[in-house]
BAVEXLO-756124 format. One record per residue: z, x, y of N, C-alpha, C in turn. Coordinates in steps of 0.05 Angstrom, whole numbers, plus 32768, in hexadecimal, padded with zeros to 4 digits. Example, Ala and Ser with C-alpha at 12.3 -4.5 7.8 and 13.67 -1.06 7.14 Angstrom:
<rs>
809C81087F8E809C80F67FA6809C81087FBE
808E81017FD3808F81117FEB809D81028001
</rs>
This chain:
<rs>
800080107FE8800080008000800080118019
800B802480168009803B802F7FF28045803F
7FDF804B801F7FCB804F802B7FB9803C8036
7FB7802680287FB1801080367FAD800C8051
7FCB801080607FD6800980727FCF801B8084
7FCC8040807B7FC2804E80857FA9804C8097
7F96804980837F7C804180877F7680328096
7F83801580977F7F800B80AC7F88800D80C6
7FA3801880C57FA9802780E87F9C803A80F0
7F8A804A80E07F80805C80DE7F64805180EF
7F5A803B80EA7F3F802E80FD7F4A80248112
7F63802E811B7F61801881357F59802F8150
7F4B802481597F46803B81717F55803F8187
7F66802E81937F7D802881A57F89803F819A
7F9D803A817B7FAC804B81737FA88064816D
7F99807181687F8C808581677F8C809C8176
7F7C808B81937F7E809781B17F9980A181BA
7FAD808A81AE7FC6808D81C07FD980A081A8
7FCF80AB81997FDE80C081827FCE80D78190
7FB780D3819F7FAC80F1819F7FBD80F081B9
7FBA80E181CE7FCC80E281E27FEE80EF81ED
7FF380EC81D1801680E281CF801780FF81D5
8024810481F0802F812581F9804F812A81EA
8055812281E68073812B81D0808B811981DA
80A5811A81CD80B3810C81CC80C7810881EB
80C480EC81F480D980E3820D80F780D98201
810380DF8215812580D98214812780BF8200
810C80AA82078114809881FF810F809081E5
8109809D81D280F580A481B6810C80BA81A4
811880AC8193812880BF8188810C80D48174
812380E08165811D80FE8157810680FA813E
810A80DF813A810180D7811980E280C08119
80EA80BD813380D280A2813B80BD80BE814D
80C180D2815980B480E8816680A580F2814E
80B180F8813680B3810A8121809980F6810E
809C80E18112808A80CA80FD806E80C98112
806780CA8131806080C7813C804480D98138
805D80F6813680498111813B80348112811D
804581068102803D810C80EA802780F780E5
802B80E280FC801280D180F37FF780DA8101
800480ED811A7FE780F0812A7FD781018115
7FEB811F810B7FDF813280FA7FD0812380E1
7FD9811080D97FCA810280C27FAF80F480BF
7FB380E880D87F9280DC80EE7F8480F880EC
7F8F810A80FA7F7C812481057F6D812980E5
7F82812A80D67F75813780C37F67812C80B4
7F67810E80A77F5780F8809E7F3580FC80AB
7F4080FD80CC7F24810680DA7F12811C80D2
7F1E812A80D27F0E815480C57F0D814B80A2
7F18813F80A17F138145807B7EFB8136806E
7EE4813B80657ED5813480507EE0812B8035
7EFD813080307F07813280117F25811C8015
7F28811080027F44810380057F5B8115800B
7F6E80FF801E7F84810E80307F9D81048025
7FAD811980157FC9811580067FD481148024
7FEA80F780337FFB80EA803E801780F48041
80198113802C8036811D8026804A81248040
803E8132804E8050813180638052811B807C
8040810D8078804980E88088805680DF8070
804E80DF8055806980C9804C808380D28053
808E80EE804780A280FB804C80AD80F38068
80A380F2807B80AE80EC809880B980C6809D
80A280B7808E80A5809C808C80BE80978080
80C380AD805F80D9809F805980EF80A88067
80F680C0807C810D80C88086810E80B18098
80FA80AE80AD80FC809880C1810B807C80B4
8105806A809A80FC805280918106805F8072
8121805E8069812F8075804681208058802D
811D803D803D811D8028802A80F780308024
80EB8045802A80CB8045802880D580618004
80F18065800680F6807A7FF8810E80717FDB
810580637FD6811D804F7FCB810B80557FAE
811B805A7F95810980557F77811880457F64
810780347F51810C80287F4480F8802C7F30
810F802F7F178101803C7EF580ED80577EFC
8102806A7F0D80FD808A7F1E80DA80927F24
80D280667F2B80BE806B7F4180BF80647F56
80B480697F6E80B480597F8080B180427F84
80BB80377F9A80BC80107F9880A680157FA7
808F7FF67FA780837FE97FB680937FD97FCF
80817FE67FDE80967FD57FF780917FBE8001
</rs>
């Protein structure tokens, strides 16, 4: 479902712009929502340059610190969220 979900934020052109935009973290933007912010732009960038499928590992890793219930397992797999 992630990637799913990826993919489709991934076409939006508004959002996109405003990840290439985003100059770094304000007072008002804690540490973890800055941190999910930066790992989604790098993930766009890179989706962009790549010809070959793009392993998500270091945006999921950041999603589940942000969001622990994206990190939750059941029968030592991950849940569907």
């Amino acid at each position: 479902y992630m990637n799913s979900t990826v993919q489709c934020l991934h076409s939006v052109p508004e959002l996109k712009s405003a990840l290439i935009n985003y100059s770094g973290r304000s007072d008002d933007v804690d540490q973890t929502s800055h941190t999910l912010t930066v790992a989604t732009r790098e993930l766009f960038t890179e989706l962009d340059k790549s010809v070959k499928p793009v392993a998500p590992m270091q945006f999921w890793m950041v999603l589940r610190k942000k969001y622990p219930q994206f990190g939750q397992l059941h029968n030592n797999s991950f849940m569907q969220q």
